[in-house]
N, C-alpha and C positions, 0 to 999 in steps of 0.2 A: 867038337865045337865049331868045326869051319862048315856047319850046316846052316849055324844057327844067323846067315846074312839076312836081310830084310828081304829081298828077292824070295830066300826060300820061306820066310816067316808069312809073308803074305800073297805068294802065289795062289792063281787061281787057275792052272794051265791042269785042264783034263775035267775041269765041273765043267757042270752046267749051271747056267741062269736064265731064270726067268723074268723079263723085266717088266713091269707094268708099269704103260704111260711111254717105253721107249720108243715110239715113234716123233718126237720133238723134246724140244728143250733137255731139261738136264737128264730125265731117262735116254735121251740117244746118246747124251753124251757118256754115260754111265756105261752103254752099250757098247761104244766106241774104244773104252779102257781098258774094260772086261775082254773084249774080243782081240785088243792088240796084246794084251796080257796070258794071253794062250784059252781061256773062256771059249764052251760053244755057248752061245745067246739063243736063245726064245723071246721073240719081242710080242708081247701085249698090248692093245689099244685099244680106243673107242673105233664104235663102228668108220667114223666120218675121216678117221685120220687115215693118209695114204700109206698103209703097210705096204703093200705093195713092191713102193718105190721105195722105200726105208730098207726095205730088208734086201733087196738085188744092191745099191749103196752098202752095206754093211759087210754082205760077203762081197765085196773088191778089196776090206779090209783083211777080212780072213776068214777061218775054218766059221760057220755059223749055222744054225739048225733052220731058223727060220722065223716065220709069226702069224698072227692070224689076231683077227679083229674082235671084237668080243663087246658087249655094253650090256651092265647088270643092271641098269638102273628101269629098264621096262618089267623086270618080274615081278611078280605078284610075292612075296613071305609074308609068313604065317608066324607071328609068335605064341 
């Protein structure tokens, strides 16, 4: 039973996440939790936001995989 602490009940140390939108507001800051919490991060954005400089800031926090820019909203679907 001495497993069962909140620490172990909601660890996230050894996943991964993917975050979308974590380059500002409350996805960094979700990023920021996840990665002190033992988490590697994958950060998501729109083109215009500066991953870049998001993701070198994140890993001074800790272990982190990285990000890359992405914007869905120019493709053409088909329903």
């Amino acid at each position: 039973m001495s497993n069962l602490t909140t620490l172990n009940l909601f660890s996230v140390r050894g996943f991964v996440a993917v975050v979308t939108g974590g380059s500002s507001g409350l996805g960094l800051m979700i990023c920021r939790g996840l990665i002190a919490n033992g988490a590697k991060v994958y950060v998501v954005a729109l083109a215009s936001d500066p991953i870049d400089e998001v993701v070198k800031k994140l890993n001074e926090i800790g272990n982190q995989y990285g990000g890359t820019a992405f914007g869905y909203s120019s493709y053409d679907y088909q329903h």
